[in-house]
N, C-alpha and C positions, 0 to 999 in steps of 0.2 A: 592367614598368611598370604598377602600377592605375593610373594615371590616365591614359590612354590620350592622351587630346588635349591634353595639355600642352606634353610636345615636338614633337609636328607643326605644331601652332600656333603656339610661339615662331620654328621654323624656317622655316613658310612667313611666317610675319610679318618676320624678318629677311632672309630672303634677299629679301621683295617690297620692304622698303625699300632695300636696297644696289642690287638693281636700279631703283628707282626713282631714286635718287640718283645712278646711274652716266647713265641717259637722260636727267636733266635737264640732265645736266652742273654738278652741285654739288659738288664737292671739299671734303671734311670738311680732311682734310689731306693732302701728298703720300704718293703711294701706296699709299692707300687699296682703290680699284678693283684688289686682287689678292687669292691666294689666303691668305693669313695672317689677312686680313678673314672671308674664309668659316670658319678655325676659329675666329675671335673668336668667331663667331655660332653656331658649333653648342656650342662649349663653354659657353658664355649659356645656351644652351639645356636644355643638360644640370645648369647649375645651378639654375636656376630649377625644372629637371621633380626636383633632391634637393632642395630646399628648401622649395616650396610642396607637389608631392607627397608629402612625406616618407619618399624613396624615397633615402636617404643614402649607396647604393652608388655612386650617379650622381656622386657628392664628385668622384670619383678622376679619372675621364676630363672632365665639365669644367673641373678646375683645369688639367687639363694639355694640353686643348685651347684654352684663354683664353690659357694661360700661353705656348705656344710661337706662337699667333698673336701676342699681344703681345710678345714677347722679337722675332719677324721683323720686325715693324713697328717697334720701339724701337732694335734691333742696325742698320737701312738708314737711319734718323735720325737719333741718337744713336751721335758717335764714343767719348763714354767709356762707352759701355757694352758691358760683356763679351762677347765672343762666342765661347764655349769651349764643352764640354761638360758644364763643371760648374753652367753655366745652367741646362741638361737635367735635370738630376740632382736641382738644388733645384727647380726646376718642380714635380718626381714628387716629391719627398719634403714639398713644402709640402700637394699633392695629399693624402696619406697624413697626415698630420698633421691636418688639417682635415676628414677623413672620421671618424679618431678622436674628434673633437670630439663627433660622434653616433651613431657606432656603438661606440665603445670598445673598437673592435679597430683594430692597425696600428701602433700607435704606436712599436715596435720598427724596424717595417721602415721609417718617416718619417724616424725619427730616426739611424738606420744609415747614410739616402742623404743626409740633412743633412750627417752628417760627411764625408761622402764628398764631397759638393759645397763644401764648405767647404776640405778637403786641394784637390782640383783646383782649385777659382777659387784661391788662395793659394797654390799650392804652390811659385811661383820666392821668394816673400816667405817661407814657411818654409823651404827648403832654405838661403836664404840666411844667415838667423838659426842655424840648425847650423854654419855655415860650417868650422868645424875637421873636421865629420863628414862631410865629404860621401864619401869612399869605403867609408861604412859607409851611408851613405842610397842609394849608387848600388845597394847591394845592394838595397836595400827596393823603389827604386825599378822593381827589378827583377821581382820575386816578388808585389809587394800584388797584383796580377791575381788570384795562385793565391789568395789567402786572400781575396777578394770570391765566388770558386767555391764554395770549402771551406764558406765563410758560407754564401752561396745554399744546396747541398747539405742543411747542418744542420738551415736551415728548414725543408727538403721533406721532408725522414725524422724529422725528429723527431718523438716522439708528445707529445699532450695529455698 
């Protein structure tokens, strides 16, 4: 990080207000006062320390530290909203997608876990739409594991 004091400062400024807010007894809204709150605040922080620092590596882990305190907060409020793994997945791959925006690397591996979250949030709504295929999708359903490894794998050994 060049810019030394950007993130320590949004974080002691965040965590002195939620502690201050927790002592007065002010309720922003229910269940606020827990820990899904504290990654709001460091992932805050980490966007702020890529965007005002222009330190654009920092993309990746505040989107996805915003993103699953917000998904904790939103999933124990909010009964139609999803609460799977494929929230996870488009978290990280919104992460990745948005890093590209200024680093112009990633964009492959955003949009890989796009899809990927896309097949899981939807996949009883697509399996169904195959409907005559299903003992040919129970195979897929079987095996996609191995071909997310094989994937992972190819990125790690391939060369420039």
């Amino acid at each position: 990080m060049k810019k030394q004091r950007i993130f320590p400062g949004i974080i002691l400024i965040g965590f002195g207000l939620y502690f201050f807010l927790e002592h007065s007894q002010i309720e922003i809204f229910p269940g606020f006062y827990s820990w899904p709150t504290l990654l709001c605040i460091v992932g805050i922080a980490f966007l702020i320390q890529a965007y005002s620092g222009n330190e654009y590596e920092s993309i990746l882990p505040g989107v996805i530290l915003l993103g699953f305190g917000a998904h904790f907060h939103i999933a124990n409020n909010l009964e139609i909203w999803p609460d799977s793994l494929g929230i996870f997945i488009l978290i990280i791959s919104l992460g990745f997608i948005l890093r590209t925006r200024k680093t112009n690397t990633g964009m492959m591996h955003g949009m890989i876990l796009f899809v990927i979250a896309i097949l899981t949030l939807f996949y009883d709504k697509i399996m169904t739409s195959f409907g005559i295929l299903e003992t040919g999708t129970y195979n897929i359903e079987k095996f996609w594991p191995f071909v997310l490894i094989a994937i992972g794998v190819y990125i790690l050994l391939r060369k420039k």
